[in-house]
C-alpha positions in Angstrom: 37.9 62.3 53.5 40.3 61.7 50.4 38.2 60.4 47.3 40.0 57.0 47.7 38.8 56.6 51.0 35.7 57.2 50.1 35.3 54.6 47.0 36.7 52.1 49.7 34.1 52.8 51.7 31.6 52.7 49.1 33.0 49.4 48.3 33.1 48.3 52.0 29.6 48.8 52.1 28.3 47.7 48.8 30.0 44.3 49.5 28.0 44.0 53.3 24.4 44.7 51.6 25.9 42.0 49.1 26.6 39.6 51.7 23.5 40.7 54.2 21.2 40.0 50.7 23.0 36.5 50.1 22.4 35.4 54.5 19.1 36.5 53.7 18.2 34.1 50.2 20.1 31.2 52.0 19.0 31.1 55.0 15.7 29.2 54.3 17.6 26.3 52.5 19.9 26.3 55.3 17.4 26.1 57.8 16.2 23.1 55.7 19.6 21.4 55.7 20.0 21.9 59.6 16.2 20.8 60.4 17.0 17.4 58.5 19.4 16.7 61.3 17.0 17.7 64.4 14.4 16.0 66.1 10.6 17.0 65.5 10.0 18.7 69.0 13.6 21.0 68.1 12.6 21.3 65.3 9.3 23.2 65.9 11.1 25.1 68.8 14.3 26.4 67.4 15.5 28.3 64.4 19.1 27.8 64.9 21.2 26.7 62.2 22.8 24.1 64.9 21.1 21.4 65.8 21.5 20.7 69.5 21.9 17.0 68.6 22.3 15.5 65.2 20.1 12.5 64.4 19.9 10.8 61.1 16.8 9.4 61.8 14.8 11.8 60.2 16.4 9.9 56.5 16.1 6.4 57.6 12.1 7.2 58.6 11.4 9.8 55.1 13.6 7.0 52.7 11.3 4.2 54.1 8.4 6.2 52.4 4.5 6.5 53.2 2.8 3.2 52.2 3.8 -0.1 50.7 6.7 1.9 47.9 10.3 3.9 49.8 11.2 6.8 48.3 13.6 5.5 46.4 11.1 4.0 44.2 10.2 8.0 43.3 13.8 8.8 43.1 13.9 6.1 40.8 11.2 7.1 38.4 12.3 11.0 38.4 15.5 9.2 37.0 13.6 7.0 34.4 11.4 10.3 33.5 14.1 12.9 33.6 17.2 11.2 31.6 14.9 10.5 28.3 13.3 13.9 28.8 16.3 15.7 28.6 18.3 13.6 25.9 15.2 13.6 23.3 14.8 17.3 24.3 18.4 17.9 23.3 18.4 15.9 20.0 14.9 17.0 18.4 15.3 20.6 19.3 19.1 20.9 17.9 17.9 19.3 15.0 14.4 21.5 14.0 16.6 24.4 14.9 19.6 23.6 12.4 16.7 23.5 10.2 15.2 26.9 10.9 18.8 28.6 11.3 20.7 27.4 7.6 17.7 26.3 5.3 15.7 28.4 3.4 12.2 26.6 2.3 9.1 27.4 1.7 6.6 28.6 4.5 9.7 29.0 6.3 8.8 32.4 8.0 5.1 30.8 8.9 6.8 27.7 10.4 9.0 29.4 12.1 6.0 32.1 13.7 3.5 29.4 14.3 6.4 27.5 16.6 7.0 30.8 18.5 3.1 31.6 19.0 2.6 28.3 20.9 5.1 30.3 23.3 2.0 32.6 24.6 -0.2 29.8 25.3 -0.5 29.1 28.9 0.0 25.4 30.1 -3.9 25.7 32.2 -5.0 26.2 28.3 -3.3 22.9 26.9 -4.1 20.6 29.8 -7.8 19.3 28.4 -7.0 19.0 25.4 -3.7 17.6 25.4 -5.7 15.0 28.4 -8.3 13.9 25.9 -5.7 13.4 22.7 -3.4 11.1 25.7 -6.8 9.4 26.7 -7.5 8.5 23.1 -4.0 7.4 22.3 -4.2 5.3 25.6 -1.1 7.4 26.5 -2.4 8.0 30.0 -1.0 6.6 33.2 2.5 6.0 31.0 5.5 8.2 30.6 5.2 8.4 27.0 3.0 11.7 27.8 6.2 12.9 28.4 8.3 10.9 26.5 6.7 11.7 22.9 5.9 15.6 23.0 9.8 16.4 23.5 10.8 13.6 20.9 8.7 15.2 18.5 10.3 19.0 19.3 7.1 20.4 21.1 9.7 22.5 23.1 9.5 25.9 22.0 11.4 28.0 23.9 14.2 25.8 23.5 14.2 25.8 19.7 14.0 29.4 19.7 17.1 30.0 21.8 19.2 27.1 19.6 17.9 28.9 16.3 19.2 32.3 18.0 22.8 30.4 19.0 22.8 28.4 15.4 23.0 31.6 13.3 25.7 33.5 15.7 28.4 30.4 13.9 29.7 31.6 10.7 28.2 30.3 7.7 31.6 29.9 6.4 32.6 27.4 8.3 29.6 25.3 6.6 30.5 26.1 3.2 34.4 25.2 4.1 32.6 21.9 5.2 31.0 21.5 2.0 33.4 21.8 0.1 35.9 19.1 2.3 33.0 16.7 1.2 30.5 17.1 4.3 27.0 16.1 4.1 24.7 18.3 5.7 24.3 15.6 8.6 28.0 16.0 9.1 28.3 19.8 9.0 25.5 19.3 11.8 26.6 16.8 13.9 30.5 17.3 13.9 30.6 21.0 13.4 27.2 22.9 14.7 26.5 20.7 17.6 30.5 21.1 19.5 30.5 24.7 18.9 26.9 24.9 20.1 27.9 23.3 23.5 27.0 26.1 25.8 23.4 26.2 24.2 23.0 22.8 24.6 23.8 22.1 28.2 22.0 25.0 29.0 19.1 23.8 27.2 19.5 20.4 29.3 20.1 21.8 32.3 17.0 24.0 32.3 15.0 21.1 31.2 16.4 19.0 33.9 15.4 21.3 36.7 12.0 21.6 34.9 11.2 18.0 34.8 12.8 16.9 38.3 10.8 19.8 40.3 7.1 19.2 38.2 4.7 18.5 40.6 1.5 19.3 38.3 1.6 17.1 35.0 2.6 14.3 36.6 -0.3 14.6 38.8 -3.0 15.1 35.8 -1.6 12.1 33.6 -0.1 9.6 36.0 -2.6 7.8 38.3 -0.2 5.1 39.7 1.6 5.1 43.3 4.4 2.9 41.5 5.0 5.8 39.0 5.1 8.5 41.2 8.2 10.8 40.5 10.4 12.6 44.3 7.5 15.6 44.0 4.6 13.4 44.5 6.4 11.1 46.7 7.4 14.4 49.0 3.7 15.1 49.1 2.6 11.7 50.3 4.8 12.1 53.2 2.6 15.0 54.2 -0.5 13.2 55.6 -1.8 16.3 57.7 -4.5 13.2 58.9 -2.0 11.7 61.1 -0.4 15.0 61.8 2.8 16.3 59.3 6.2 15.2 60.8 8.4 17.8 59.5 11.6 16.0 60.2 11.2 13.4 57.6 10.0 16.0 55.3 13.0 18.5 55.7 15.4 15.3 54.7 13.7 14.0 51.6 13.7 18.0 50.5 17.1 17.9 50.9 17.6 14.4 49.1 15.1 16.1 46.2 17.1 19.1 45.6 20.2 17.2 46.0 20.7 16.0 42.0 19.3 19.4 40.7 22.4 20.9 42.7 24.8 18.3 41.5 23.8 18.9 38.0 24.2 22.6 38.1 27.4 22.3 39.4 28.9 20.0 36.9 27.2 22.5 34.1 27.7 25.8 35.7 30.4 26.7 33.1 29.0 26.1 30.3 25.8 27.5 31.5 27.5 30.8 32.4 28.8 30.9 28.9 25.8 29.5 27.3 23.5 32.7 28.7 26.1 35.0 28.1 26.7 34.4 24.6 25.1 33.6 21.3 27.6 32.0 20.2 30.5 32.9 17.4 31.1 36.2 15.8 31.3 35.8 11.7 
């Protein structure tokens, strides 16, 4: 066999494990799209990916919801929790790390290591104390648990990564700034903030999918049916008192995962690039 033959082999091969691998991590979310659209009883019988008949009852019963509130009403308030989330996320962290990345000030370095060390702190760690400082603010039971933390920057990990992207853009173009008559809030908001568009979508998306799939906080610090977010709501459905009707369940997964999908898409290129790259060269 002629060594072409046999890197086209090789390659052959290499892309049918590829593909084999990929069947493999899809096939429980397409199960999950498929049982949506199958009655109960096929349901617990069959593991084909085609449903013998298609019903959309399965949605009309799991959007009516368990109890006196549809899932809508969740879909609503992972909508009213998520958008201000992500925006306040974008704007406090962008700015703190402008400030880390181009100004030199004192205690900088201790800042900067403090911010980073709250990075090894497990969230199980945080949750009492953080409960008790809500409690006493009379936070609790309201979104501003949520709400304040990211106005006020207490995202880490995303500061870190903005700082990293922030000093990859030449200095010189902030000094060219400068001397065109910038202010430092113009060099920051029509300079480092469009070149550091990959970061920052990336940084939002991740918080997104974050905040739209967290089932735990909202659990500890909301205490209201009507403020339930799609993650709780999905849980209600699963009374295993009454017996758990996976049909319903299947088609509000699907409806869940639906605007995490959506989003990605719309941001997948500028994620790509925004994981790839650390920004410009100087």
């Amino acid at each position: 066999m002629s060594k072409k033959k046999k890197k086209e082999v090789h390659k052959t091969l290499s892309y049918l494990v590829i593909i084999l691998l990929g069947f493999v991590f899809v096939f429980p979310l397409l199960f999950m799209i498929s049982a949506s659209f199958k009655s109960n009883a096929e349901l617990l019988t069959s593991i084909n990916l085609i449903p013998k008949q298609i019903t959309f009852t399965n949605y009309i019963v799991g959007w009516k919801g368990a109890g006196q509130y549809s899932f809508g009403t969740f879909l609503l308030n992972s909508v009213k929790l998520v958008i201000p989330i992500v925006l306040f996320t974008v704007i406090s962290s962008s700015v703190v790390a402008y400030g880390f990345a181009r100004f030199q000030f004192k205690g900088r370095g201790v800042l900067f290591g403090a911010m980073l060390s709250t990075l090894m702190l497990p969230n199980a760690v945080l949750i009492i104390p953080k409960y008790i400082m809500f409690h006493q603010f009379g936070w609790l039971n309201t979104y501003n648990v949520f709400y304040i933390p990211v106005l006020f920057a207490c995202t880490p990990f995303f500061i870190f990564s903005m700082v990293q992207f922030i000093r990859g853009i030449p200095k010189s173009l902030d000094e060219s700034a400068y001397i065109d008559g910038c202010s430092t809030f113009q060099i920051f908001s029509r300079i480092i903030m469009p070149l550091s568009k990959p970061a920052i979508f990336s940084m939002g998306l991740f918080q997104f999918i974050w905040t739209w799939n967290d089932y735990f906080n909202p659990l500890i610090y909301i205490s209201s049916v009507k403020k339930y977010n799609v993650m709780q709501g999905l849980r209600m459905n699963m009374d295993s008192s009454s017996g758990i009707s996976w049909g319903p369940i299947m088609a509000l997964s699907v409806i869940t995962i639906l605007p995490c999908v959506i989003v990605f898409l719309l941001a997948q290129r500028y994620f790509v690039e925004g994981i790839s790259t650390t920004g410009l060269k100087g």
